[in-house]
Structure formats: C-alpha cells, structure tokens
C-alpha positions in Angstrom: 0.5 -27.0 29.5 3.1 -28.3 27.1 6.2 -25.9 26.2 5.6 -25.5 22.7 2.2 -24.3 23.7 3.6 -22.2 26.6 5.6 -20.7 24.0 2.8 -19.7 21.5 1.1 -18.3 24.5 4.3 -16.2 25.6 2.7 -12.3 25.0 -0.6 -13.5 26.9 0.6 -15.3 29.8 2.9 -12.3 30.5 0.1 -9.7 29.9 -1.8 -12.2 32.8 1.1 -12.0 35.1 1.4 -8.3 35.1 -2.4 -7.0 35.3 -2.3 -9.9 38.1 0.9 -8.0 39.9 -0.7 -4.6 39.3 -3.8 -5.8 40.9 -2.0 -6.8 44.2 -0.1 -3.7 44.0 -2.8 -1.5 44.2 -5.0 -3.6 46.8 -1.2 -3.5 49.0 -1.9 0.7 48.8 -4.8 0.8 49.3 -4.8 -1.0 52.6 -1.0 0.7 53.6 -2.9 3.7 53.3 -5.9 2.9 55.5 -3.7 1.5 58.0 -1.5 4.2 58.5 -4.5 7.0 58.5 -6.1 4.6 61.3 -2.5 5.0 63.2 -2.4 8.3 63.0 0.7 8.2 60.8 -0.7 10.4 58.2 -3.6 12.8 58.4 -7.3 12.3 57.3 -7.0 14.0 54.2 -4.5 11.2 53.1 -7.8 9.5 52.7 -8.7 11.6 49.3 -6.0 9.6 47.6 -7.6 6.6 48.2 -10.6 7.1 45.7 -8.0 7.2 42.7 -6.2 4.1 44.0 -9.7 2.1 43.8 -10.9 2.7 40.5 -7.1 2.2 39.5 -7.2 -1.1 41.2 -11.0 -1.8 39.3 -9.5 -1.0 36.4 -6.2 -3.0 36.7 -9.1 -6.2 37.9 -11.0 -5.1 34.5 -7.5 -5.9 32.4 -7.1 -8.9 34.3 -10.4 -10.7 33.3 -9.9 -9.2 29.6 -6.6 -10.7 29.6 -7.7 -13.8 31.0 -10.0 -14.6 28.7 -7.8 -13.7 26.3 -5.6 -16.4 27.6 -8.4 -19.1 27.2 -9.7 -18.1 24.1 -6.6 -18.2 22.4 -5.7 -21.7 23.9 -8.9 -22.8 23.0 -7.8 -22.0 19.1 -3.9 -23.5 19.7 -4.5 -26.4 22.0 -7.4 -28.5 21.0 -7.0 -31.3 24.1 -7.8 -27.9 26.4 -10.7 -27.3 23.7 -12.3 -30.5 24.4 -11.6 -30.5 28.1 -13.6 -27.1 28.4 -16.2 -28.1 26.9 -17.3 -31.1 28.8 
C-alpha cells in the first residue's frame, strides 16, 4: 500500500487494528477463565461470567468484519490499481 494511500486510510486502518486487539483480548479471557476454573483456582460459579465475555467477543468479531470491509470498500473507491486487482 503506498503512504499517501495509507494516509487516506488512517481512521479505518486504526478502527481494524483495534476491533482486531479487542477480539484477542476477549478470546485471552475467555480461555484465562476456563483455565483457572479447570485448576481449581477460582470456583464454578466464575463460569457465569463467561457467557457475557462471548457474546462480547462475537460482537467485538461483528466490528471487525464491518470494519474490514469498510477498509476494502473504501480502498476500492481511493486506490483504483487495488480496484482492478480485486476484481480479477
């Protein structure tokens, strides 16, 4: 991707990046949590919590698609080299 392009595409490829980080966030929880109800480190009922954390990690993957394609539809408008290449 060229700079002055990278630059246009500032706001989105941030917006990317961060639904991306909250994704692996959540997933990290998630699994911390399992791990430490399976070691007896917390109790059972730590397990309720764990409901939340997946649709907030489903929703946080929903944002990341949307912002995604975001991403490519809004190249697709600014960068008409990545226009053709897609459509091939």
């Amino acid at each position: 991707m060229r700079a002055e392009i990278k630059e246009l595409l500032k706001d989105e490829l941030k917006a990317v990046s961060k639904s991306k980080t909250s994704i692996v966030i959540g997933i990290a929880m998630v699994i911390l949590d399992v791990v430490l109800v399976l070691t007896s480190l917390l109790s059972i009922y730590s397990l309720i919590f764990t409901l939340p954390l997946l649709f907030l990690v489903r929703k946080s993957y929903n944002d990341y698609q949307l912002n995604q394609a975001m991403l490519i539809f809004t190249r697709m408008l600014i960068d008409d080299e990545f226009e053709y290449e897609s459509k091939k």
